[in-house]
C-alpha positions in Angstrom: 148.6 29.4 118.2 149.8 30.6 114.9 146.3 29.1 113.0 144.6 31.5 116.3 146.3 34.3 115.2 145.8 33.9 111.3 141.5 33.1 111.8 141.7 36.2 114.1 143.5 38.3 111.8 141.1 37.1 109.0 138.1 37.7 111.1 139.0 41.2 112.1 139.9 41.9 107.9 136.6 40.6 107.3 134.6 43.0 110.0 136.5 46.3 108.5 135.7 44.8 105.1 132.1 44.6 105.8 131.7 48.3 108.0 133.4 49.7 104.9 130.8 47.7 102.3 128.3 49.4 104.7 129.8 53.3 105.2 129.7 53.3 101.4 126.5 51.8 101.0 125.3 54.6 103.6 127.3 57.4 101.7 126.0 56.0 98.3 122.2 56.1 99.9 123.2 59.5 101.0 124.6 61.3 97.9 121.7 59.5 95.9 119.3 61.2 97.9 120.9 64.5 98.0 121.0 64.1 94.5 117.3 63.6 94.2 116.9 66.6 96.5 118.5 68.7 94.3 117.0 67.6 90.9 113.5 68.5 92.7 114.0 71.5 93.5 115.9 72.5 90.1 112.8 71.0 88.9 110.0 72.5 91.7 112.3 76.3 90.7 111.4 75.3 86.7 108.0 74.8 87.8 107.7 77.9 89.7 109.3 80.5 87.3 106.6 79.1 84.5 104.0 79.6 87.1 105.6 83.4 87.8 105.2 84.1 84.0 101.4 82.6 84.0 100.1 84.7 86.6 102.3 87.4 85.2 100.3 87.3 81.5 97.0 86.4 83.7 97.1 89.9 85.0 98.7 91.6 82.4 95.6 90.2 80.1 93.3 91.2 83.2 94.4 94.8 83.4 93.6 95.1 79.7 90.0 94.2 79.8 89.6 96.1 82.7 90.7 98.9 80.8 88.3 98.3 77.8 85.7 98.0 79.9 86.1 101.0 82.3 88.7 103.3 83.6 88.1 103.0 86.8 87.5 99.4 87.2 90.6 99.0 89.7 90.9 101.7 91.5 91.4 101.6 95.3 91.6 98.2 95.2 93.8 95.1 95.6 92.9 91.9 92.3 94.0 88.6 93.4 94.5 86.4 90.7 94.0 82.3 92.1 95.3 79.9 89.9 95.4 75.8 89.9 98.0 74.4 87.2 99.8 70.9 87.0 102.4 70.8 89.6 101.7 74.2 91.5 99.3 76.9 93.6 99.7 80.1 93.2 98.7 83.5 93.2 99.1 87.2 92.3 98.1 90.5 94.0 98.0 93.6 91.9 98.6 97.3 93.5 98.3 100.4 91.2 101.8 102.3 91.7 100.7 105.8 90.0 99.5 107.2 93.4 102.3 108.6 94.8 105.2 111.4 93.9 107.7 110.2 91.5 110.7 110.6 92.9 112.4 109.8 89.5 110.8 113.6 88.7 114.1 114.9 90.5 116.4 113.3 88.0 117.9 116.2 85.1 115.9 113.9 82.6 112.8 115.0 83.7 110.8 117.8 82.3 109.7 119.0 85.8 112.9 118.3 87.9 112.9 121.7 90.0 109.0 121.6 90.1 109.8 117.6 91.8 112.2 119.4 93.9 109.8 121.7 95.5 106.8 119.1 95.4 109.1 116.7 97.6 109.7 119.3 99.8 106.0 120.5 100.4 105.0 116.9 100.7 107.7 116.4 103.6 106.1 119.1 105.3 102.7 118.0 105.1 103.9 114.5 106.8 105.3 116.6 109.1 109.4 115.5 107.9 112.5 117.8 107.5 112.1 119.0 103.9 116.0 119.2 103.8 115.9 115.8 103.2 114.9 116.2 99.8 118.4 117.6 99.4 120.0 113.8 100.3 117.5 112.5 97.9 117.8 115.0 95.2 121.4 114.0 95.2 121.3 110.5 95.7 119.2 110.5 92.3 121.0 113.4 90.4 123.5 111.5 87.9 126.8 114.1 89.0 129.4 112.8 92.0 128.9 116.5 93.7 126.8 118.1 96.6 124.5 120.5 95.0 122.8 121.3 98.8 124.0 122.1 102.4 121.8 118.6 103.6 122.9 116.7 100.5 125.5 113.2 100.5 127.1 112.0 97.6 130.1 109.0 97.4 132.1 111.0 100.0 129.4 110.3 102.5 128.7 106.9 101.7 131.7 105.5 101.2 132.9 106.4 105.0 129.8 104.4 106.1 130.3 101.2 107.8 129.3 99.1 105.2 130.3 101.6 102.5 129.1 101.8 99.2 128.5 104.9 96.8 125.4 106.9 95.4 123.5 105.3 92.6 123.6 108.6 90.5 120.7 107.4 88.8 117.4 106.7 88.3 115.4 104.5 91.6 114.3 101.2 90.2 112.4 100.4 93.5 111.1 102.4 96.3 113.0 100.6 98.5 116.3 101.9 97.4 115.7 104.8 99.2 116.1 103.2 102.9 120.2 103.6 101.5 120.1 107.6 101.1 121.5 109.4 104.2 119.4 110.5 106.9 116.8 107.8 106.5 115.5 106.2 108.9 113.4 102.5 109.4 110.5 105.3 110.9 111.2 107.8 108.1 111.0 105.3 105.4 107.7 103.8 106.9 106.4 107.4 107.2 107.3 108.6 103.5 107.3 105.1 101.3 103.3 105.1 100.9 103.3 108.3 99.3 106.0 108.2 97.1 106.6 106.1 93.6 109.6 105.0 91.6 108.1 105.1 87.9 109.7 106.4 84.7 109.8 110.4 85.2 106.6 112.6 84.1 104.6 109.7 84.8 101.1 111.4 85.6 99.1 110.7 89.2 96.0 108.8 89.5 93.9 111.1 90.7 91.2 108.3 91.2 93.5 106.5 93.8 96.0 109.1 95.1 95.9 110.2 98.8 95.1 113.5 99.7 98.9 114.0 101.3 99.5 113.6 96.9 96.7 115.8 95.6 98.4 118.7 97.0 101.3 118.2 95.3 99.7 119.0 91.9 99.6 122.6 92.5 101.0 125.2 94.7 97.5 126.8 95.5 95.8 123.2 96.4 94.2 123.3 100.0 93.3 120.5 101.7 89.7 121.1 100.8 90.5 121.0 97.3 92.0 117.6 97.8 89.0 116.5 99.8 86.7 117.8 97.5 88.7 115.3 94.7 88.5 112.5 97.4 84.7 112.9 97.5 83.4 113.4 93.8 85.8 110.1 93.6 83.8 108.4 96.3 80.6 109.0 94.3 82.2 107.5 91.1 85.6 107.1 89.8 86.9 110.3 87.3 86.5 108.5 83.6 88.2 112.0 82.2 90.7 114.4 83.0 88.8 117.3 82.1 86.2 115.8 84.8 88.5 117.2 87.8 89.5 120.4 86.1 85.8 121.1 85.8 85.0 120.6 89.3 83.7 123.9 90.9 86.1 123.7 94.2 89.2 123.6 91.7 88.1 126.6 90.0 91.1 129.1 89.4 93.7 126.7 90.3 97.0 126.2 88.0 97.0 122.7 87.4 98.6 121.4 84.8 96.0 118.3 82.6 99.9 116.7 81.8 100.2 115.6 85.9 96.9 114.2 86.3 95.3 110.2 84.6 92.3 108.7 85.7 93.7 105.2 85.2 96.9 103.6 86.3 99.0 102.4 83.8 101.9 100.8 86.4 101.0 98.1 88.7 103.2 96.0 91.5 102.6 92.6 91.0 103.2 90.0 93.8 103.4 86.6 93.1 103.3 83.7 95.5 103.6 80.0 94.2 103.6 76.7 96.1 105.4 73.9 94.4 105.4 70.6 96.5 106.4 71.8 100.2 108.2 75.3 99.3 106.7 78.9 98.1 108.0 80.9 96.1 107.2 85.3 96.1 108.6 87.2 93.5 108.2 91.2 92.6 106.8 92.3 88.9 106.4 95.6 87.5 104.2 95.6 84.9 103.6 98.7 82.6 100.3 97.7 81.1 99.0 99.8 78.0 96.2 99.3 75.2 98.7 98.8 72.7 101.5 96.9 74.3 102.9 95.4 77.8 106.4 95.5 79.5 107.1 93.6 82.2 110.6 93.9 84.8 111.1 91.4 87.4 113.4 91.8 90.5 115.8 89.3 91.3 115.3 87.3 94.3 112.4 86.2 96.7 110.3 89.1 99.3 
């Protein structure tokens, strides 16, 4: 009985020994392959960023021969940029960003800011908006903690939000920053964003590419058929001067000041997609692009 007991005893010991031999096998296999996982994509992210700053010098050194070779090369228009490298696919989509108001122009720093300040609020009214509404954004940009408007919101506003968080006071990097300013709206932004920009301030409009809604801005006077009447000598070929729209006969008698108008963009969004292995990658660039140097500033995260 007691040799029974002692082979069953020794059997059972050896069935745990062996299910353990196997659970750490298993959990060896299993942190080896999360391992490998890992290293991959730390590897396939290495990979990817090189690829970003490729397509990012690919365009930059695109946008400069464009400019060599004609002013108006890009205008209107959307350059994909395909490349096939070791390890990757990818590509980049350029969009010229000097078509819209600058709403950076309301920020003190500017030369212009009360001149923004109106501008914002005639362009509100043309999209058929509140123009108040340039108050929130006026002070959501202005670099003080006070309301300088009856429609205006500074920290005491945002901070008794839900999520609550405080004016930026500064500067926009993006356009997008402006969905946080009170009294916007998902249907407001979608209405306003493609006519405004976030650039550094006295940044001049392209008048090659701007919208009509935008042409108006640049004087007080400007009709719509003045703006048309840009939108159609465009059509026939692109503007290669400045002078070339304050010559046109329509504009005649207008106050428009050379300093707010360029016939080329020097400011471009770029989008970048790269495929390394089975994941993509999309990243954001800004790239300032000029005949004499190049700055680029990336956004953190994916679209």
């Amino acid at each position: 009985m007691l040799q029974r007991k002692q082979r069953g005893i020794a059997l059972l010991t050896a069935m745990i020994v062996a299910f353990l031999c196997v659970a750490i096998g298993v959990e060896l296999g299993v942190r080896q392959q999360l391992l490998i996982s890992v290293t991959d994509a730390l590897l396939g992210s290495e990979t990817a960023m090189r690829a970003r700053r490729d397509l990012e010098m690919a365009a930059i050194y695109q946008l400069r021969e464009a400019q060599k070779q004609d002013p108006g090369a890009l205008v209107d228009s959307r350059v994909e940029l395909p490349a096939v490298n070791g390890g990757w696919t990818g590509y980049g989509e350029l969009l010229p960003l000097q078509n819209g108001f600058n709403v950076n122009d309301l920020h003190p720093s500017s030369e212009a800011s009360e001149q923004a300040e109106a501008r914002l609020r005639r362009l509100l009214s043309e999209l058929g908006l509140d123009p108040g509404f340039a108050n929130a954004v006026g002070d959501w940009v202005d670099p003080d903690s006070e309301r300088r408007h009856p429609q205006g919101a500074e920290d005491d506003v945002y901070i008794g939000m839900q999520e609550g968080y405080r004016a930026a006071n500064d500067q926009l990097v993006r356009v997008e920053e402006l969905k946080r300013v009170s009294g916007m709206t998902p249907t407001l932004f979608a209405r306003l964003s493609p006519f405004i920009a976030s650039l550094p301030t006295n940044t001049p409009v392209n008048v090659n590419t701007a919208p009509k809604e935008v042409l108006l801005l640049l004087s007080p006077d400007m009709t719509l058929g003045h703006a048309n009447a840009i939108i159609e000598r465009r059509r026939e070929a692109p503007f290669q001067a400045v002078e070339d729209v304050l010559q046109l006969p329509n504009l005649s008698g207008l106050a428009i000041d050379a300093n707010d108008m360029t016939v080329e963009s020097s400011h471009y969004r770029l989008t970048t997609t790269v495929t390394v292995g089975d994941r993509t990658y999309r990243w954001v660039s800004h790239l300032h692009v000029e005949s004499d140097h190049y700055q680029v500033l990336r956004f953190p995260g994916e679209v």
